[in-house]
Structure formats: structure tokens, C-alpha cells
N, C-alpha and C positions, 0 to 999 in steps of 0.2 A: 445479592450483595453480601451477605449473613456468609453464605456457603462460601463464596470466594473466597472472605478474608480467612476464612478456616483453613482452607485450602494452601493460601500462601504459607500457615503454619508445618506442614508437614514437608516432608523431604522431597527433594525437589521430585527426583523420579516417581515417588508416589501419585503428586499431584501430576503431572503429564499422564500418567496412566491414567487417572482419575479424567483427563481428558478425552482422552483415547475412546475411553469405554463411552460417554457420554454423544462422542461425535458417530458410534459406530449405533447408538440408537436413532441417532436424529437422518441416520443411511436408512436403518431398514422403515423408519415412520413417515420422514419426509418423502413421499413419493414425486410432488411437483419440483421440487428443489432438486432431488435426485438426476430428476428432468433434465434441467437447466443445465447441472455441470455436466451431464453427460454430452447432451449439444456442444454447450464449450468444447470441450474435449476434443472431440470428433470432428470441429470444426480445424482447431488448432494443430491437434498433432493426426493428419488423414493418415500417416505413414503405420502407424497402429492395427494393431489388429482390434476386435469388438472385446477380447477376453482384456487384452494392455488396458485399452481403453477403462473398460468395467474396474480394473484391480486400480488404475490411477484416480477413479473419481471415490471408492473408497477407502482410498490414503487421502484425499482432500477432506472428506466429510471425519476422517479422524484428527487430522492440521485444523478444523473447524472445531473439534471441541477443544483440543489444548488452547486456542486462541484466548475462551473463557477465562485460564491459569492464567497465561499470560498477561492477558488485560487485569486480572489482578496484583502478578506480580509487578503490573507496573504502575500502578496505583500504591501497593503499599508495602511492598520488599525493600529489606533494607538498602542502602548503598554498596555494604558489604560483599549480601547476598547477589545482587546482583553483577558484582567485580566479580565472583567465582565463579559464573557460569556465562560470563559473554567475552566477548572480545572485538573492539574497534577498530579499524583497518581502515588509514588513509586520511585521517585527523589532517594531517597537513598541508592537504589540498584547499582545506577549509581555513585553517589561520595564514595560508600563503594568501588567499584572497582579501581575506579582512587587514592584512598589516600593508597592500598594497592597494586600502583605499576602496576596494568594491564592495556593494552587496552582494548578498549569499541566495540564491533559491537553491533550499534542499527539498531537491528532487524527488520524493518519493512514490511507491506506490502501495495501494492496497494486499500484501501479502498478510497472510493469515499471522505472524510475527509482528505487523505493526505497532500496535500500543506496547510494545515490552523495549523497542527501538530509543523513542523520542528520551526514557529514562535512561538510557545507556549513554546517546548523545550528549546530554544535558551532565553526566559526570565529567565530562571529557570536552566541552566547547564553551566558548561564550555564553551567554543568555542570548535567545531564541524566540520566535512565536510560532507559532501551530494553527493551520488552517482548519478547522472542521466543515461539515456539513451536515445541515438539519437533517434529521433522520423523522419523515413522518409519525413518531412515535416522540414525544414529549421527554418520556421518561431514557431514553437511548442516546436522545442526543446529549441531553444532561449527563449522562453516563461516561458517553467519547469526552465532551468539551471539557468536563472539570478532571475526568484521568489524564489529559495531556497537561490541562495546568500544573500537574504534580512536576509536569519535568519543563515546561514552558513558560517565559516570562509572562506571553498571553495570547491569547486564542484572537481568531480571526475567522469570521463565515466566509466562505468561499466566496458569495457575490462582493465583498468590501473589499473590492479590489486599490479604493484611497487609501486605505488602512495599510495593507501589505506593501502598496510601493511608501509610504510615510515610513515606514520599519525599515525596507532598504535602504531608503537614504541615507537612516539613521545612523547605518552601519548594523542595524542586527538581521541576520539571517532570518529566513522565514519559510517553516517546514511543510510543506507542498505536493498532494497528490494527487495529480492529475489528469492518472490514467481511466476511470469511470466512465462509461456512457456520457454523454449530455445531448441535450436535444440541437437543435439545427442554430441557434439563434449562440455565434461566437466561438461555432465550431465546423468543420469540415472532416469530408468522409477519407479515413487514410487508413491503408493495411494494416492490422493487426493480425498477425503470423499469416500473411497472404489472406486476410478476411478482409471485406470493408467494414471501416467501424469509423462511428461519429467519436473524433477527439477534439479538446477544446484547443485552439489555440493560444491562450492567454498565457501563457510559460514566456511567450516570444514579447508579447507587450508589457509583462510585468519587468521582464530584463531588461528593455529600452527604458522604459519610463522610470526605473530602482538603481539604472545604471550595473548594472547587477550582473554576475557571471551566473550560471545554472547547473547545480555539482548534484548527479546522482548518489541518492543515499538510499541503499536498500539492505534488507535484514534477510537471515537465513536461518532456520533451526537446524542443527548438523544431528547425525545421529544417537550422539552420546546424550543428547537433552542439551549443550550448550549451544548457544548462538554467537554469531559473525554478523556482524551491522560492517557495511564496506561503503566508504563514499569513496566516489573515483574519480577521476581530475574532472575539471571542467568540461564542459559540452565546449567541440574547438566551431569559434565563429559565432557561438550564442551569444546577444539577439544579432540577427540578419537580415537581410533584404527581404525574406521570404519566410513569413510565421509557419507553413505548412512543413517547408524544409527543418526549421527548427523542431518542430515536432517530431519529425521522423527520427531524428539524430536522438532526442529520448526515447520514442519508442523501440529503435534498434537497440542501445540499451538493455531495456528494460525488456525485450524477449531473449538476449542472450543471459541475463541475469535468472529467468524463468524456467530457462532450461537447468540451471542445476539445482533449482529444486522447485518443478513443474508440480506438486502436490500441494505447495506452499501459497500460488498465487489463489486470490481468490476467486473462484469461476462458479462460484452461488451467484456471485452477478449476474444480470441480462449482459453480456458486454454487447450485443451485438445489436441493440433494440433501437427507434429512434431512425433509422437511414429513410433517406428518401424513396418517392411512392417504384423509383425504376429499380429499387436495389430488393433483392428478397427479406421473407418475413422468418427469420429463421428459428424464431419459434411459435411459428404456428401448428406444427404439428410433433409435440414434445408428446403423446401419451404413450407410443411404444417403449419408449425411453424411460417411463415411470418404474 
């Protein structure tokens, strides 16, 4: 935490390098993680070759250290600093909803630029709330829950699903990312980039029940070191007769959003873990890939 704040002190390219280099050790040390995003990988884009492949999961494991910057500069960078190097795209999909009466689900997902997002939003929009999720590790989740408070009216655990439609109602939006693994119990198996993968469907019952429209809000690091946060109009038809259909319509989304910057999303994840006993085990045999 000590090293972070230091880090937010110096210029910004400094500290992104300072990224860079950290993420290109945790490439050659992590060998199981290595693992992992290399299956993702190979799973998502088959069109590749093994070298494409190799050279995109070590531009991820270097998006994996700047995150560490990032999550700091979005804990403790000025207002300032942070107008100099982002930019908001589409603010008005989000106050066209709210001055017409509905709740907000901002849509997000797990890109390596997350925690630097919510504080760029939060210049730029109403007061808001932020989902987290407990992180087996005590001290982590502490870490997620109170860096979003910095930019969030208030935090919300993923299961307090009372909590988040109470905030809909309220009229305040509530920031949502829903693309992770989960297990079988209020989720169903549906294509991610032509894979089956377990997604939740509670996107579809929080919009009914919050009366809520559902506006993808996703983040980009561009190459110069600044970033693009883009919400884009509403999901057409969120909520619908059919939650699974709702989900697809984010997930189409959120893989065209992936493609232009595929080193960004986070594929340290298992995404692919959790399917039922007829679907494969698709890492069960991650060690060539170490």
C-alpha cells in the first residue's frame, strides 16, 4: 500500500512502466497463472497462432501489473490528475435514463483498468454504488471495497441482491460486474467467444425488480497511457421475457468491447470452470502451457 502511494507521486509514464516491469516478473515467476491465461487465450481467439497467442498473454501479464498503478491512482490521484489523462464517452445515455425516471445498472466488467474507471465515473455522474466481491483473502477484499468507496456513494456484496434493487428504485445507479465464473445455482451455461461458460443471470432480475434500464460501462487503457471509460446506450429490450437472452445481449457487448483491447480483459481468471459434469474440464491439463 506504502509502494502504491509513492507510485501515484511520480509521473504518470514512470509509474505505468513501473507496472509493466512488475507484471513481466509475475510472466516469468507465475507459471500456474501463466497456465491459465494461456488456455483462456487459445480457447477465445483459436484463429491465432501458438507464437500470437504467447506474445498476447504476455501483454496481459504486463495490463496485470499497471492494474496495481492504477488501483492506486484510483484510490488516491487527484481529481486533476485524473481529468488529464482519461476521457468519458457517452455520459448521456446515463443522465437520459435517470431524468426519465429509471434505474441505472452500469454494466461492467473485469478489465485490468477497473478500479481507475469507477473514479473517472464518479467526476462525471451522479452518486452511484459499487458491487464488490469477497475475495478469499481478508485483506483484498478490504482493499477492492473501500478503493471504490473513494469514488461510490456505497458498496454492495454481490449476493445483497435487496440492497442493489433498494438503490434502483432510489433512482441511484449501481456499478455491476457480472461477467466471472459462478457456480450452477442462478446461473446458466452460455457462449463466451464460442466457449460454454457458466454466466449469472441476475442482470435480467435486478432490471425487472429496480425497473431499471442496463448501460454498458467499460474502460480501455489507449496507448499513450491515457484512458477511455465508454458507456453505450442501453441494452435494447433489457429486462425481457427471457434472462438467458438478456445476458447474451451483454455478453455480445462485452466480447466486441474485448477485441479492441484483448490484453486488457482479465484472463488470470478460470472463466471457463464450474460447467456441468457433460461439458469439459478445460483445465485439467494446463502444465504444457506453464
Amino acid at each position: 500500500m506504502g509502494l502504491l502511494r509513492l507510485l501515484c507521486l511520480v509521473p504518470h509514464k514512470v509509474a505505468l512502466a513501473t507496472g509493466r516491469a512488475i507484471g513481466r516478473l509475475v510472466h516469468r515467476l507465475g507459471g500456474s497463472r501463466r497456465a491459465i491465461v494461456r488456455r483462456n487465450i487459445e480457447l477465445c481467439f483459436p484463429a491465432l497462432t501458438s507464437v500470437e497467442r504467447d506474445a498476447l498473454a504476455y501483454e496481459h501479464f504486463k495490463a496485470l501489473g499497471m492494474t496495481l498503478i492504477e488501483m492506486g491512482l484510483g484510490r488516491w490521484a487527484s481529481d486533476e490528475h485524473l481529468a488529464s489523462i482519461t476521457k468519458l464517452k457517452g455520459i448521456e445515455h446515463l443522465t437520459s435514463a435517470l431524468e426519465n425516471g429509471k434505474g441505472v445498472i452500469l454494466l461492467s466488467a473485469h478489465f485490468t483498468t477497473l478500479e481507475i474507471s469507477g473514479r473517472v465515473l464518479a467526476q462525471n455522474s451522479p452518486p452511484f454504488d459499487a458491487v464488490f466481491r469477497k475475495n478469499r483473502s481478508a485483506f483484498i477484499t478490504e482493499l477492492q471495497r473501500s478503493g471504490r468507496e473513494r469514488a461510490a456513494e456505497d458498496t454492495i456484496e454481490k449476493r445483497d441482491i435487496k440492497t442493489m434493487v433498494r438503490s434502483l428504485r432510489a433512482g441511484r445507479p449501481v456499478w455491476y460486474a457480472p461477467d466471472q465464473s459462478y457456480n450452477r445455482k442462478g446461473a446458466e451455461v452460455i457462449e463466451f467467444f464460442g466457449v460454454p461458460a457458466m454466466h449469472t443471470t441476475a442482470t435480467s432480475t435486478l432490471a425487472r425488480l429496480g425497473k431499471a434500464v442496463a448501460i454498458p460501462f467499460f474502460p480501455r487503457r489507449l496507448p499513450d497511457g491515457s484512458y477511455e471509460m465508454t458507456l453505450f446506450p442501453p441494452l435494447e429490450g433489457v429486462p425481457g421475457d427471457d434472462p438467458v437472452a438478456d445476458t447474451q445481449l451483454y455478453i455480445d457487448v462485452l466480447e466486441a468491447h474485448i477485441r479492441t483491447c484483448p490484453e486488457q480483459y482479465f484472463w488470470i481468471h478460470r472463466k471457463f470452470k464450474d460447467l456441468p459434469a457433460e461439458y469439459p474440464d478445460y483445465y485439467s491439463d494446463l502444465a504444457a502451457l506453464k
